[in-house]
N, CA, C and O atoms as a MOPAC input file, in Angstrom:
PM7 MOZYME 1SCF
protein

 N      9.15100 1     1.66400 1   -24.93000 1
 C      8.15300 1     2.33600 1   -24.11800 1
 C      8.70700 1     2.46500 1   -22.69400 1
 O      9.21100 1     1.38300 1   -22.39300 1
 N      8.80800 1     3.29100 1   -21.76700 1
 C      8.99800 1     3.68000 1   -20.81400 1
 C      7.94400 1     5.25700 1   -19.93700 1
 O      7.08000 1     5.95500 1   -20.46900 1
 N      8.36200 1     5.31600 1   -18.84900 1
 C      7.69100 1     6.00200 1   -18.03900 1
 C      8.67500 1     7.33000 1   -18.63000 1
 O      9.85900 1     7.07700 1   -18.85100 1
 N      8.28400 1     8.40600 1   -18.81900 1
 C      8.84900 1     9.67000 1   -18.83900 1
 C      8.60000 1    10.87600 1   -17.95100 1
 O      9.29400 1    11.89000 1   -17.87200 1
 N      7.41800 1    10.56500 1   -17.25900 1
 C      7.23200 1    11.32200 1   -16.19300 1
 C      7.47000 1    10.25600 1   -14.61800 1
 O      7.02800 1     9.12400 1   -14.42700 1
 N      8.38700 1    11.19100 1   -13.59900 1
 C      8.66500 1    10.26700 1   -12.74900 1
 C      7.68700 1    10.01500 1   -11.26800 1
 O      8.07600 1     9.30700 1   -10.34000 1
 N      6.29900 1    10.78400 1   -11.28400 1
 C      5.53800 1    10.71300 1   -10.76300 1
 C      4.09700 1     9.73700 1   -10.75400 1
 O      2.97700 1    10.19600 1   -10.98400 1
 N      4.40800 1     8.21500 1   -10.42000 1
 C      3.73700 1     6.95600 1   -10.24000 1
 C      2.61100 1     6.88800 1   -10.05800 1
 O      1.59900 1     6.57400 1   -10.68500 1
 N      3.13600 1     7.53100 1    -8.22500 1
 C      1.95000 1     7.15200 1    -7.56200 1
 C      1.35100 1     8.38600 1    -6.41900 1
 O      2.02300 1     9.41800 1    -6.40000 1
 N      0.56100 1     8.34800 1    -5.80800 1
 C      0.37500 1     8.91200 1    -4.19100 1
 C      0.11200 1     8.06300 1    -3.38400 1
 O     -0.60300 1     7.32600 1    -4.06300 1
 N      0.17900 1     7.52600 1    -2.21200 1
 C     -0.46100 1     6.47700 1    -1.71800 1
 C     -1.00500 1     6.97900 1    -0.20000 1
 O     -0.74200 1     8.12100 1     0.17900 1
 N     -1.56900 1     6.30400 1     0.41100 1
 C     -2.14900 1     6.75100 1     1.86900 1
 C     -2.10900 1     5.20200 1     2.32200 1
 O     -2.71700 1     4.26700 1     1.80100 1
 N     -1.03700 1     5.16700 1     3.67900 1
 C     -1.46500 1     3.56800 1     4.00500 1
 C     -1.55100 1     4.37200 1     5.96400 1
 O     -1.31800 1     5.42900 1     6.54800 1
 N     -1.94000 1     3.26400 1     6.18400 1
 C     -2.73500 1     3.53000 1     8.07300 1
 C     -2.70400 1     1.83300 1     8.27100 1
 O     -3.14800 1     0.91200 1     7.58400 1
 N     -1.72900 1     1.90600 1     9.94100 1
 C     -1.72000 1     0.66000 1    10.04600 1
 C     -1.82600 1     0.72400 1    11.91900 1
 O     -1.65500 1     1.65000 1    12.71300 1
 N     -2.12300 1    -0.47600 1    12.06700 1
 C     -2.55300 1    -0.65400 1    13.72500 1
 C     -1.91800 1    -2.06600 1    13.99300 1
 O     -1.88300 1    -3.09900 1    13.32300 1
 N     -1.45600 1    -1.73500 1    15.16500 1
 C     -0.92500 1    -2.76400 1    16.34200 1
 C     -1.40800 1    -3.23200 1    17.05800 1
 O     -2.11900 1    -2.33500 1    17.50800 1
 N     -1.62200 1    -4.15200 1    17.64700 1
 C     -2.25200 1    -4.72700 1    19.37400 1
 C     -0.97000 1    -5.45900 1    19.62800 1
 O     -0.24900 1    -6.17100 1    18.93000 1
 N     -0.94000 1    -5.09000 1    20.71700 1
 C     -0.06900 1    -6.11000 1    21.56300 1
 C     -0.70000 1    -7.36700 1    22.42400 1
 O     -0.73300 1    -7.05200 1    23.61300 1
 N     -1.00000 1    -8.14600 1    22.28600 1
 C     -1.77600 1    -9.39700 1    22.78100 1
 C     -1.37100 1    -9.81300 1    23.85900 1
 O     -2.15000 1   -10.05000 1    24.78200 1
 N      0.29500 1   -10.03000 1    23.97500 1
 C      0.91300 1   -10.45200 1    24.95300 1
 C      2.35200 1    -9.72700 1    24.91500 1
 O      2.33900 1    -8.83300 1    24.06800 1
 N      3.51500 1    -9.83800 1    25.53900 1
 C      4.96400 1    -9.52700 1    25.31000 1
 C      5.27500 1   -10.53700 1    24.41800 1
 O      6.48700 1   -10.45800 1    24.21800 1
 N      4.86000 1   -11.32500 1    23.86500 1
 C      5.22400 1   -12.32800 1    22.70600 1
 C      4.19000 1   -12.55100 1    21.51200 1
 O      4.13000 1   -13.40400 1    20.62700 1
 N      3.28300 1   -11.28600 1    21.88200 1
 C      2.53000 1   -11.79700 1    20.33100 1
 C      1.56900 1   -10.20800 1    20.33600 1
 O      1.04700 1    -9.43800 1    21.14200 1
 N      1.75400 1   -10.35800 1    18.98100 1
 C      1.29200 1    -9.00600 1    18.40800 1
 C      0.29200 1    -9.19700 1    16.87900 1
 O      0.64900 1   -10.01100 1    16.02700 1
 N     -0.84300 1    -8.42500 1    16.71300 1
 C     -1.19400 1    -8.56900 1    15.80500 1
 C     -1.65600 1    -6.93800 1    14.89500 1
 O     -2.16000 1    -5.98400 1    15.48700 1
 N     -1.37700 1    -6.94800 1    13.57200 1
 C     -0.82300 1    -5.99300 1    12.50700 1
 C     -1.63400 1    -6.02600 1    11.83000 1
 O     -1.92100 1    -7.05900 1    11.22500 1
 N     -2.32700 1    -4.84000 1    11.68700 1
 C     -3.35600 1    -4.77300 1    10.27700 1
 C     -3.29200 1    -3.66900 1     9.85000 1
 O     -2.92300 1    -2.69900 1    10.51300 1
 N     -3.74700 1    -3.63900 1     8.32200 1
 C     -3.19900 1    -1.89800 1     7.78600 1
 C     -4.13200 1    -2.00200 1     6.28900 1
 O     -4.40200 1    -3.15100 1     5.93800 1
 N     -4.42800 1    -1.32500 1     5.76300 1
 C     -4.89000 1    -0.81800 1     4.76900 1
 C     -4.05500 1     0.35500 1     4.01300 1
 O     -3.62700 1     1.38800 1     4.52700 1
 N     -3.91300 1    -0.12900 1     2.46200 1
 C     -3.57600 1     1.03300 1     1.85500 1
 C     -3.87900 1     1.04500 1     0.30700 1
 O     -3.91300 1     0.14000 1    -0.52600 1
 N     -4.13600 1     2.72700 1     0.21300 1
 C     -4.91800 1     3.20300 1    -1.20900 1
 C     -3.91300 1     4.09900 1    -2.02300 1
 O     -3.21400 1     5.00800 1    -1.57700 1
 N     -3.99100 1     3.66900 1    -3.23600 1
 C     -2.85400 1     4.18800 1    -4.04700 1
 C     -3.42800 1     5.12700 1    -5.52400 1
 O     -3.97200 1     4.54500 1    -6.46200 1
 N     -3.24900 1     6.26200 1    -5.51300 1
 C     -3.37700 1     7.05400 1    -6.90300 1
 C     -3.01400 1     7.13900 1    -7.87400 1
 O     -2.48900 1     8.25200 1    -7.85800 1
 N     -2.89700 1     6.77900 1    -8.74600 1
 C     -2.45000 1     6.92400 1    -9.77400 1
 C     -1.88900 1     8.09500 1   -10.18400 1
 O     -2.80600 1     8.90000 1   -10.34700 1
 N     -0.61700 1     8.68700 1   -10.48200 1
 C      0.17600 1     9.38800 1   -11.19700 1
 C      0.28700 1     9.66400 1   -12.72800 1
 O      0.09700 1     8.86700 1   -13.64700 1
 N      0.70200 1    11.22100 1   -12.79900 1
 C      0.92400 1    11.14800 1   -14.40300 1
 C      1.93200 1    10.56500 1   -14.85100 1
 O      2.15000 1    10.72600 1   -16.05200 1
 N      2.69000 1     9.87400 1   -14.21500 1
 C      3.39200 1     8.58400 1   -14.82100 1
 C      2.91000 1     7.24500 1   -15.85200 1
 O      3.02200 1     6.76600 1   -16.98100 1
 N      2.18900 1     7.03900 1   -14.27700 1
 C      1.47400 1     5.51900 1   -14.37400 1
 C      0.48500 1     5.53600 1   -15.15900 1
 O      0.04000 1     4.51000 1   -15.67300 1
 N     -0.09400 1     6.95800 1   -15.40000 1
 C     -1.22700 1     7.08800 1   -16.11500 1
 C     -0.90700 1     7.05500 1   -17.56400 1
 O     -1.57800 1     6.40300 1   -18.36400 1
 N      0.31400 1     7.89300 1   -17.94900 1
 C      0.88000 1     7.87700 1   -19.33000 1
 C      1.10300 1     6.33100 1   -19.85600 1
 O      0.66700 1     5.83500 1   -20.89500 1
 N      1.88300 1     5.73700 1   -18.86700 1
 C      2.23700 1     4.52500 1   -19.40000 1
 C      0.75900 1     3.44100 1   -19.82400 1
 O      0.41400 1     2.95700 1   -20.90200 1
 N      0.18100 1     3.36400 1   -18.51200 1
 C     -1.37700 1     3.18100 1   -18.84200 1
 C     -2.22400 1     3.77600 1   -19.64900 1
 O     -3.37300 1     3.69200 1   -19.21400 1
 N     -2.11700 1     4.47100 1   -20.87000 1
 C     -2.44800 1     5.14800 1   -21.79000 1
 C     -4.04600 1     5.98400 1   -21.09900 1
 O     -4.95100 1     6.42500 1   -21.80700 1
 N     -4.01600 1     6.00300 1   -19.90200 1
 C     -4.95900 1     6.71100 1   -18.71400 1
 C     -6.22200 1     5.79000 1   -18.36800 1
 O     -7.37800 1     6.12000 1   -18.10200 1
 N     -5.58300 1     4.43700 1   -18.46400 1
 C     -6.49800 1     3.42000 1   -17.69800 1
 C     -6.16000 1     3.16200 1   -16.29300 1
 O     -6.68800 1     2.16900 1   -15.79400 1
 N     -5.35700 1     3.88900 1   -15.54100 1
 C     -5.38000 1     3.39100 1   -14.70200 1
 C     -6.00200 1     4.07900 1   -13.40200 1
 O     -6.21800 1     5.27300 1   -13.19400 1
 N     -6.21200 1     3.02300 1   -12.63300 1
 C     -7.04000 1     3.38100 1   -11.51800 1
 C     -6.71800 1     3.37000 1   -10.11400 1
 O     -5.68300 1     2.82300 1    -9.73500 1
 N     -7.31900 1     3.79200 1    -9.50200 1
 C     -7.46600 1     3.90500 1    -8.03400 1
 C     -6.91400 1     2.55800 1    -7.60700 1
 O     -7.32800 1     1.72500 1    -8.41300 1
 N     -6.07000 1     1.92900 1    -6.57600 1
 C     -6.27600 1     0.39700 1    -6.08800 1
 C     -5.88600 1     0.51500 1    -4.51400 1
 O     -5.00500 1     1.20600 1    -4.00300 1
 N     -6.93600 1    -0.48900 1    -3.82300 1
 C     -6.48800 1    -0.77200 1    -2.40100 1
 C     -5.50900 1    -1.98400 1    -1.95900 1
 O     -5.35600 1    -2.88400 1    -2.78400 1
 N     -4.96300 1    -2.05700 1    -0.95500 1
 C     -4.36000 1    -3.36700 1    -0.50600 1
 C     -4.53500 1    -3.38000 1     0.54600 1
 O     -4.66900 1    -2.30500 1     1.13100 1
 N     -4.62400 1    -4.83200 1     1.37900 1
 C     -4.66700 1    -4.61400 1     3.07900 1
 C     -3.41700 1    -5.90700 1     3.51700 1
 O     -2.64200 1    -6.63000 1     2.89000 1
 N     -3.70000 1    -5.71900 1     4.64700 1
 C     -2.53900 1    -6.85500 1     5.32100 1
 C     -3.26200 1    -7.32300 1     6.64200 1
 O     -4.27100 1    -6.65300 1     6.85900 1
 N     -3.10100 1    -7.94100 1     7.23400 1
 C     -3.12600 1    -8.58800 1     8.69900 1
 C     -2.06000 1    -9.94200 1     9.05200 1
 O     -1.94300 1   -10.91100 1     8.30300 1
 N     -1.39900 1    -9.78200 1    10.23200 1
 C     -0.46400 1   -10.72500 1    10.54800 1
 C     -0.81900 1   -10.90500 1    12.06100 1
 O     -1.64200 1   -10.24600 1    12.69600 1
 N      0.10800 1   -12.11400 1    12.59200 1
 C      0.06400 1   -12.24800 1    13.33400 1
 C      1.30000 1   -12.63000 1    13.79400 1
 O      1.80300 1   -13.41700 1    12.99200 1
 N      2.08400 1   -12.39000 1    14.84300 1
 C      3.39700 1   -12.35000 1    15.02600 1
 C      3.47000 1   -12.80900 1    16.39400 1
 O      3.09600 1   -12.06100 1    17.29700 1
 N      3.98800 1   -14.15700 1    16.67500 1
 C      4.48100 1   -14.71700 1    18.04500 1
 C      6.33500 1   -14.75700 1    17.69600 1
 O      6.83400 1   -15.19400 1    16.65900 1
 N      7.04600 1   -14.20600 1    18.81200 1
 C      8.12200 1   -14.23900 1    19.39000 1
 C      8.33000 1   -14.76200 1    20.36600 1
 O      7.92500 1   -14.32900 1    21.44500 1
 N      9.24100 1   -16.17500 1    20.18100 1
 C      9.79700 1   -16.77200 1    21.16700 1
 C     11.48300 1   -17.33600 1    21.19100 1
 O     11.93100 1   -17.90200 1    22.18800 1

């Protein structure tokens, strides 16, 4: 079993910065992913919509 069509996914991600200080920054982002007639074939067309997010926090010293 394999993928035969090479079209996965679509995705949309959006992400934001603050700069807090010159040594610290904080990162957050969201992202939503489509399903392809790839992913869908292989998923015999169960597959779905899915989100992911992130947030960090980043000190440099």
């Amino acid at each position: 079993m394999g993928v035969t069509t090479p079209h996965l996914s679509d995705d949309l991600y959006v992400q934001y910065t603050r700069v807090v200080t010159p040594h610290a920054f904080i990162t957050s982002g969201v992202a939503v992913s489509f399903a392809g007639s790839g992913l869908k074939e292989l998923a015999r067309g169960q597959a779905h919509t899915w989100v992911g997010a992130l947030a960090n926090f980043i000190v440099v010293f």
